[in-house]
N, C-alpha and C positions, 0 to 999 in steps of 0.2 A: 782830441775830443772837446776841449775848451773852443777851440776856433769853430768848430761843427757846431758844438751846443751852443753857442754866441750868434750867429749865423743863422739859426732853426728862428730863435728867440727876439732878433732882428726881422726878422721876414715875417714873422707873426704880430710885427708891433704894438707889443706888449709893454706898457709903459713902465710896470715896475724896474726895477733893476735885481740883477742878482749877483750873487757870488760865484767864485770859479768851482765851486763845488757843484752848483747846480748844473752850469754850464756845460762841466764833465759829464755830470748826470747824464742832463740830458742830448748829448752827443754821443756815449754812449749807446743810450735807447734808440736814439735815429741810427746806429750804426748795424745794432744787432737787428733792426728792420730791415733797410737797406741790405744786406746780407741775403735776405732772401731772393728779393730778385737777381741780384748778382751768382747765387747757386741754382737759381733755374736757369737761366740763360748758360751760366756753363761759362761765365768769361775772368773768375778769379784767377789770378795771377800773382807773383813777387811785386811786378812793376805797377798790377792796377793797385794791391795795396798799399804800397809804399808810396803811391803817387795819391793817394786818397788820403794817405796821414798827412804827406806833403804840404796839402790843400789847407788842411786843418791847421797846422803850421801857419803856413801864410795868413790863414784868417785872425789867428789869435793874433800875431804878432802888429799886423794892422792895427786890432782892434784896443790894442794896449798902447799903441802908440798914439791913436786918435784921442784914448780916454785921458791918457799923461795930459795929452795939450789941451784939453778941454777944463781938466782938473785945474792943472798951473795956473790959467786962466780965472777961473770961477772961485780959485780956491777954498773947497771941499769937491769931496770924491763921495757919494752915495755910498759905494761898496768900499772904499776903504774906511766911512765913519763905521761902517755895519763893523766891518774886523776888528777895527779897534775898540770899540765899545769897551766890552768888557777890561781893558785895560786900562780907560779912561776913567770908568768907575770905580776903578782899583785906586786909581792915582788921589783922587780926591779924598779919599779916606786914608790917605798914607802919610807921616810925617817926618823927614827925616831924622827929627828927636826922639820920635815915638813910631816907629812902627808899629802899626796894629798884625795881630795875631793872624787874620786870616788873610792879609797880603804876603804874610812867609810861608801858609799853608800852600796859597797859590803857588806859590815863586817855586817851593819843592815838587807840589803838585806835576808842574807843567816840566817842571825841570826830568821828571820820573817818566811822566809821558814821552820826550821826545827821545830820551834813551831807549824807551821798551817802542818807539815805533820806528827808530831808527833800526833796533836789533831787529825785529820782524821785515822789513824793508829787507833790510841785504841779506837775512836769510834766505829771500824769495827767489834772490838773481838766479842763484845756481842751486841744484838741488839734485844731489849724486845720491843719495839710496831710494831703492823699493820700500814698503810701508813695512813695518813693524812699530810694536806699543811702543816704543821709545823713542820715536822719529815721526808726530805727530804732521811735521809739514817735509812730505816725502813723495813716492810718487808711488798709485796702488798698481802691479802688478798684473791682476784681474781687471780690473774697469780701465784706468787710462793708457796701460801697454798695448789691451785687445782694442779700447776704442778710442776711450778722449784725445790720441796721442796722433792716432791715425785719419780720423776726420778730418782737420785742418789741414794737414799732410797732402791730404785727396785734394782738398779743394786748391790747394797751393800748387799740386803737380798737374792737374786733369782738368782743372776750373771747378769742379764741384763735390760733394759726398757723392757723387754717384750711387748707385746700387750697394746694398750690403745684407743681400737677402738672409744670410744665416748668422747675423747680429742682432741681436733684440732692444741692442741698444740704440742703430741706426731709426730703429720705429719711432712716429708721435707718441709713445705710450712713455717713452723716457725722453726726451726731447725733439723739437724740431730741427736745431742746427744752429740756432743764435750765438750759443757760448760757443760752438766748435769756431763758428765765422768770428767772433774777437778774437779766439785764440794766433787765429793767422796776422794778427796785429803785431806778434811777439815772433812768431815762426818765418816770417818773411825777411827776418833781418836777423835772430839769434837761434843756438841750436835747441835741440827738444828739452836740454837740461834747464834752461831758461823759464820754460812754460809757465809754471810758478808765477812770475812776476806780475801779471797782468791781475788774477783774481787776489793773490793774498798779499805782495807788494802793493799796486795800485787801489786793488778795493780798500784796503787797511786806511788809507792816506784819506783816501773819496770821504770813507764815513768819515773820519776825524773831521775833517774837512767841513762838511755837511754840521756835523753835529756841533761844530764852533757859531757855525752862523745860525743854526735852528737858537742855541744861547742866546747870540748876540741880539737876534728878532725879540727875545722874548725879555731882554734886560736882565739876563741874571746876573749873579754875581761871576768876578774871576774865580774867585776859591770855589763856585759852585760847578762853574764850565771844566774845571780841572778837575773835579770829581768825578763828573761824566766821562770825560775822555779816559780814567783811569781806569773806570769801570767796565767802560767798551773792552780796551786792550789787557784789563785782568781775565776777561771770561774768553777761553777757549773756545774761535769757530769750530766747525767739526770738519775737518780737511781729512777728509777720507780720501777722497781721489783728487782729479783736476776740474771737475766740474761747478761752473761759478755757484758761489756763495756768500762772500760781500758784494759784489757786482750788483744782483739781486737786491741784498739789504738795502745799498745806495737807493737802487731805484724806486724802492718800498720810500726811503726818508727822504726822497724828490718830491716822491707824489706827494706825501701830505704835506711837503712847503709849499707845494702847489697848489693846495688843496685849504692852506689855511693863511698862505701868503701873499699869490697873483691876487691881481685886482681881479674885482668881480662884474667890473664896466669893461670888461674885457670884450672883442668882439666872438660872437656864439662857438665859429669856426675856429679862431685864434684858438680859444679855451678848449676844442673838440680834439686839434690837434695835440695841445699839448697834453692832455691828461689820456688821449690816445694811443700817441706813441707810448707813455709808460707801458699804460695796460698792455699793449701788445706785446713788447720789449719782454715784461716778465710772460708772459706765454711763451713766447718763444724761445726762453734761456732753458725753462725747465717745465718739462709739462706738471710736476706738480704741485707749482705754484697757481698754476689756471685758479684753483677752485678761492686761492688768497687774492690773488688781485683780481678776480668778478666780483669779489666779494665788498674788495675794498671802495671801489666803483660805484658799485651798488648802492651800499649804505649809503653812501655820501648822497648819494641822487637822491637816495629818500630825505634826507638833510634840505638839500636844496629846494626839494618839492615840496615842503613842509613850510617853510619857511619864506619862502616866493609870494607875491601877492598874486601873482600870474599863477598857478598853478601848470596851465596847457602849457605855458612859453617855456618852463623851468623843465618841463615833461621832456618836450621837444630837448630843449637844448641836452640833457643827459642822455637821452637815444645819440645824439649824437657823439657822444663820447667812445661809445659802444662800436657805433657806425663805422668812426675810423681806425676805433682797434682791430675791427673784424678788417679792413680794407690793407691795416699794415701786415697782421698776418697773411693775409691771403698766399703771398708769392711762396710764403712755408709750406702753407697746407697745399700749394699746386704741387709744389715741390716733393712733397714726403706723400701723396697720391702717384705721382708718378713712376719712383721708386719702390713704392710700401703695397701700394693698389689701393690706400684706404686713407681718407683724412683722419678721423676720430676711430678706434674699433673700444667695441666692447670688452673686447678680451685677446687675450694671445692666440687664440684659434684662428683668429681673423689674418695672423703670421704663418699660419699652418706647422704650430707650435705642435709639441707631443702630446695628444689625450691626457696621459697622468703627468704633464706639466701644469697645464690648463685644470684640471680639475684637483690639484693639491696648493693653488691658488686660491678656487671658488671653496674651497673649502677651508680655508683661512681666515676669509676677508668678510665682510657685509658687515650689515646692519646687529646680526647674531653676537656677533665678537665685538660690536662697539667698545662699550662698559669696561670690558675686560682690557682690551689695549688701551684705552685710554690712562685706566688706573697703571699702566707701567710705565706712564711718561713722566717724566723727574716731575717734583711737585713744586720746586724752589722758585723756577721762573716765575710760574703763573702765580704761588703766591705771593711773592714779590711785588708782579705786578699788578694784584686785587688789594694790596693795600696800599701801595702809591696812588691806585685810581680812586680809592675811598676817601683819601686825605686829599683829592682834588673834587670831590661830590661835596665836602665843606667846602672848603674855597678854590675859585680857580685863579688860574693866573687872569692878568691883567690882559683883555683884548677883545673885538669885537668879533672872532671867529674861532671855534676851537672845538669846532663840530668834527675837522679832517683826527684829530686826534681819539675822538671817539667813535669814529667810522674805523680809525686804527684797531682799535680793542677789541671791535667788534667782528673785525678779520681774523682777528686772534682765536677768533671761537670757533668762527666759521671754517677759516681756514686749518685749523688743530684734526677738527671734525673729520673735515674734508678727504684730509691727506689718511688718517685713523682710516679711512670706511676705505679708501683704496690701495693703501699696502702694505699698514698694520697686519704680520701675520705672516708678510712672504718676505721681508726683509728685514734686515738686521737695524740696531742702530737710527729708529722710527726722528728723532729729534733732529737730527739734517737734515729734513725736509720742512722740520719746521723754523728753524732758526734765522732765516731773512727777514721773515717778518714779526718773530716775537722778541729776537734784539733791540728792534728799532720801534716798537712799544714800548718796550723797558726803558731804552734810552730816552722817548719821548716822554714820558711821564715822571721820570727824574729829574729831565729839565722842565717838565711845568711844574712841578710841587717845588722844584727850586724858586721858582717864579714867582711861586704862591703865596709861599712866605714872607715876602712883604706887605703882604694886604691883609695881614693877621694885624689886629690894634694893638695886643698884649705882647709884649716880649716874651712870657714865658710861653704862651700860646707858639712863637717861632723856633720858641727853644725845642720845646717840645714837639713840634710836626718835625722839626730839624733832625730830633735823634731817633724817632721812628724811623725815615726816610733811608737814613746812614742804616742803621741798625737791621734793616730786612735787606736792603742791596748788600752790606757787609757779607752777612750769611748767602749769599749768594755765591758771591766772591769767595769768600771760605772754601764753598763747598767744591769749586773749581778748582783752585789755587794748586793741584797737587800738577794735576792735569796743565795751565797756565805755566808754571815751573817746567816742565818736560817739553813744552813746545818754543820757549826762549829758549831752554838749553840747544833744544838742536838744532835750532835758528844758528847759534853760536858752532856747534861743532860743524854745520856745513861750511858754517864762513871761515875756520880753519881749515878744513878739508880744502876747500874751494882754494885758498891763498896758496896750500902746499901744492896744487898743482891737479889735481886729482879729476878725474872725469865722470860722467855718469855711462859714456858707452866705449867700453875698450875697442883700441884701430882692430881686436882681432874678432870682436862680435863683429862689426860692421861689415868686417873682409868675409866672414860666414855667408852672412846672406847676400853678398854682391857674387858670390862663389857661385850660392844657390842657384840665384838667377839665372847666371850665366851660361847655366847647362840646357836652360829650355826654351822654347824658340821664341821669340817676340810676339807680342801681340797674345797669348793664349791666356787662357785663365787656369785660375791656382786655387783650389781652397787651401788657406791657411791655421793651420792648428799649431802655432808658434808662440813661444816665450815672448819674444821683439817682433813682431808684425812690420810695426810702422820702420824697420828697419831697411824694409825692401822698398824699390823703385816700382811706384804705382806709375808711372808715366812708361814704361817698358813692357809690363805685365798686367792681367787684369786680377787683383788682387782680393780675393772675396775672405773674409776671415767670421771665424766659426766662434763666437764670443763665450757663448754656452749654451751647450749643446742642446736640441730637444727645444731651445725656445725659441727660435723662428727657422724658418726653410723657406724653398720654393714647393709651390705646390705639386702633388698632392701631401708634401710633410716628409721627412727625412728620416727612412724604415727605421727604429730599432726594437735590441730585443729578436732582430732576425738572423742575425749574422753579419759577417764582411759581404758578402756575395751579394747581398738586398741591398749596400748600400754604394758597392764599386757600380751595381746596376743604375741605381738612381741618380748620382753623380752622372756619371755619363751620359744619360737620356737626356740631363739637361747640358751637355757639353763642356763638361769638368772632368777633365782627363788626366790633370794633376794632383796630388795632395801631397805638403808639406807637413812635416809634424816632428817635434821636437820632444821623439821618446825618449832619452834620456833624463829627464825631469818631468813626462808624462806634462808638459805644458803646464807644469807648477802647481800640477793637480794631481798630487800622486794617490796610489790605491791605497799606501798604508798610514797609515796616522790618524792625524785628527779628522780629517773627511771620512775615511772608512768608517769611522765610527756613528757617524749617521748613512748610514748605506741603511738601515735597519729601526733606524730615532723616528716611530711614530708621534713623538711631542711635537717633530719639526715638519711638517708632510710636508711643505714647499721644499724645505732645504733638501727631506730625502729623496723626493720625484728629481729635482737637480740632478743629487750629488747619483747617483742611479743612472742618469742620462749620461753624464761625462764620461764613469766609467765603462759603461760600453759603447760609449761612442770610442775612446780610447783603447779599451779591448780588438773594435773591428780595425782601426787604423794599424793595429801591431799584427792581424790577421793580415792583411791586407799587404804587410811590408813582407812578409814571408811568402807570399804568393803571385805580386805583382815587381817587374822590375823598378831597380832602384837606379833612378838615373842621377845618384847626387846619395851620398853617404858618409859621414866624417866621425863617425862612432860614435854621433850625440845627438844626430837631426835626419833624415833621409827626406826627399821626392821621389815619389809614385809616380809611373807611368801607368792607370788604373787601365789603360787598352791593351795593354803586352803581359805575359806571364812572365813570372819570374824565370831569369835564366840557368837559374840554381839556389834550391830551397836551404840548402846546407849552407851555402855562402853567404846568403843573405840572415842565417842565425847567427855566423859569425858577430855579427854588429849588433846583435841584443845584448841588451846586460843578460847577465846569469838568471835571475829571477824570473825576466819577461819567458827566458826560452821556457822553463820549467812547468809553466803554467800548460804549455800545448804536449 
């Protein structure tokens, strides 16, 4: 990604210099672009990817070896004075008779850091459990077994996501396909256990990274950069599934070094491209960052047109910002119209979703319930970061642009809003959606009120913005800390699990579904209602998997509520003659427990329209297994032949649990 983002940044002839944080950046963002046209065309591969990191390879290594001899030469390095900064500043005020106070602060500081980002590192490599509260970086059984895991998988065996009409996840409405296309970064060369490594290993590193040299621009102190980084890796991302979320952040703390660092004599295009490909980049990782990075775009443009003596030229040049975000996404949105039938939908109807899917949504969500979800989002960030921004409206740091930081804040709002009005209500856990971009606010106004600080005349005046500063990020950190604690720890027990030898998919899962396979003829299609989806051979079969039920189909929508009989008819009419299902765990959605208990929870009308769909979508599949033959049965899983009757209704109860038969 260094070699690509050095490379983009080279061909755009851009005079400033940057760091390998950026570089990654922004190779990254050119990558999850790039992505798109390569999943429309249909030509991803092990060898195109691994020959595309290759590249990148080569370019870095070039590039490092040019800069050495230029460096030797000239001696000073641009990007190595940047890194070192802050240690140089340290140096000067250090004595070896007298150490000052806040170069041991540092020295422990950094010393804590590279411990807690080395334990998050190698907890990333490997990752053997499914999610529960005690295994905060795990792997969620529900989103990344049915989807995140299988996407990449597709594009790796078939060239592309292909079709996944009864995934909801496959739609623009949850993303386009960006993060699934880096995922294959890590999948083309390591197994699924590995996946981890790319968004919570590599992204962890990117922001540190990022956040040393946003510092170093800004002269702060060491003891102050060490703070920041501790503060980043005390607060808990929310790793719910595998869907990126430092990746994201990174790209959020590129743009505004780009936004508050590139030269401004830059040429119109250069600058289109570069703040371009972010914007699109985050579109395309997660659709619901869209409405943070338009946002973030936006303000700024209002910045620039504000401040332009040209007003038209300044107008012009930010449309094209715009211009070539819309141009990088395009090959997504050809891409998910192709598959989806739709660029943008309004709503899950447009999926031919189930009526009381669709409408226990719109009855969640708008403008009605703003107020009310808003006031359930933790309060500590934002106030946090309303009184870091207040001690920066006194003073600000030292520099002639620092408009992209308050185009930051200003996304903060917009984007908070944004995400609130669109899925506040139907989903859990509203603050991962937010956390890319109100991170990397926080972290940015930490390090300019560290900044600040020096331009105070009065000592006491530094004393005191100093212990405000510590004192609301403290309580921040506090209020995480229990949370932060649980996710190093099991950072640590996987990296013992992992040493003892231990896997995440047993040789006898694996043998399961190659078993599966094996029974039905090549080339056919399969709906999949499975614990391990991505377990099976998408290049053998056409693998269509049912993520949750009732929220997307082929049209005209996916009967229920009618029987088995309405929905072996509708399957078939569209030339799905197979279904696999793993009733012995009801696909990890069982009838009785905690889910049953919103079968009935009008507090929750999304979850109950859900939880409502599953179970009779699951009802008709256990109908279905007692009436059609079972060409593949191992007392925990069966495949339907939905065109043949059962050949014996009695033998085919044999293979129910006790409970399932009792129900009929």
């Amino acid at each position: 990604m260094s070699g690509w983002g050095g490379t983009i940044y080279i061909l755009l002839r851009l005079r400033v210099q940057i760091g390998w944080a950026q570089r990654v950046s922004l190779g990254f963002a050119f990558s999850a672009c790039l992505g798109g046209l390569f999943d429309l065309l249909a030509v991803i591969s092990r060898p195109l990817i691994i020959g595309f990191l290759a590249l990148g390879v080569v370019a870095s290594l070039y590039r490092f070896i040019r800069t050495k001899a230029w460096a030797v030469h000239s001696h000073h390095s641009i990007e190595l004075t940047s890194l070192l900064y802050p240690f140089v500043r340290a140096s000067k005020r250090w004595s070896p008779t007298k150490p000052k106070v806040e170069t041991l602060l540092a020295a422990v500081g950094l010393t804590v850091a590279v411990v807690l980002l080395s334990i998050r590192f190698a907890g990333s490599l490997i990752i053997l459990q499914p999610h529960d509260e005690t295994l905060p970086i795990s792997f969620n059984k529900f989103d990344d077994f049915q989807a995140y895991i299988v996407y990449p998988l597709k594009m790796l065996e078939t060239g592309s996501m292909g079709a996944e009409p009864f995934s909801v996840r496959r739609t623009p409405s949850v993303s386009f396909g960006g993060g699934a296309f880096l995922q294959t970064f890590v999948l083309a060369a390591l197994p699924v256990q590995s996946l981890r490594l790319l968004d919570v290993g590599l992204g962890t590193i990117l922001i540190v990274g990022l956040l040393w040299s946003y510092t170093s621009q800004l002269r702060t102190t060491l003891v102050a950069t060490a703070f920041a980084i501790l503060v980043f890796l005390e607060i808990p991302p929310p790793f719910i599934n595998t869907t990126a979320v430092l990746i994201p952040a990174a790209l959020f703390f590129s743009l505004l070094m780009v936004f508050e660092f590139t030269d401004s004599d830059a040429s119109r295009m250069s600058r289109a491209v570069l703040v371009g490909v972010h914007i699109a980049a985050l579109c395309v990782l997660k659709t619901s960052l869209i409405p943070a990075a338009l946002a973030f775009a936006g303000v700024q443009s209002c910045f620039a047109v504000v401040r332009a003596s040209s007003k038209t030229r300044a107008a012009l040049n930010c449309l094209l910002w715009f211009a070539f975000a819309g141009m990088a996404i395009l090959p997504w949105m050809l891409d998910a119209r192709r598959w989806t039938g739709t660029f943008m939908p309004g709503s899950l109807a447009a999926y031919y979703a189930h009526p009381t899917r669709v409408a226990a949504i719109q009855a969640a969500t708008g403008w009605t319930f703003l107020i009310q979800h808003l006031r359930e989002l933790p309060r500590a960030p934002y106030v946090t970061l309303a009184v870091l921004s207040g001690l920066l409206l006194v003073k600000q740091a030292k520099g002639k642009n620092r408009d992209g930081f308050w185009s930051l804040l200003a996304t903060v709002a917009l984007g908070t809003v944004g995400i609130t009005l669109a899925v506040a209500g139907t989903v859990n856990d509203i603050p991962r959606f937010i956390y890319a971009f109100l991170i990397i606010a926080l972290l940015a106004a930490l390090a300019q009120v560290s900044a600040a600080i020096d331009r105070y005349d009065l000592r006491s005046a530094r004393i005191m913005v100093g212990i405000v500063a510590i004192a609301v990020t403290g309580v921040l950190v506090l209020e995480t800390a229990r949370r932060s604690a649980s996710m190093y720890k099991s950072s640590l027990l996987t990296i013992r699990s992992a040493l003892h030898g231990e896997t995440l998919i047993s040789p006898t899962l694996a043998a399961k579904h190659r078993e599966m396979q094996s029974v039905l003829p090549p080339s056919v299609t399969v709906l999949a209602r499975m614990d391990y989806p991505f377990l099976f051979d998408f290049r053998r079969n056409k693998i269509l998997i049912i993520d949750i039920p009732g929220s997307a189909s082929l049209a005209p929508g996916m009967p229920f509520f009618q029987g088995s009989e309405a929905v072996a008819t509708y399957l078939t009419s569209h030339g799905i003659h197979y279904v696999a299902y793993d009733y012995a765990t009801e696909a990890s959605t069982p009838r009785r427990g905690t889910l049953a208990a919103l079968v009935n929870d009008t507090r929750y009308a999304s979850a109950m329209a859900v939880v409502r769909l599953i179970f009779d979508f699951a009802q008709n599949l256990e109908e279905l297994g007692r009436t059609r033959e079972r060409v593949y049965d191992d007392g925990t899983a069966f495949v339907l032949d939905l065109s043949k009757p059962a050949r014996s209704i009695a033998a085919n109860d044999r293979h129910m649990p006790s409970d399932t038969r009792e129900r009929y």
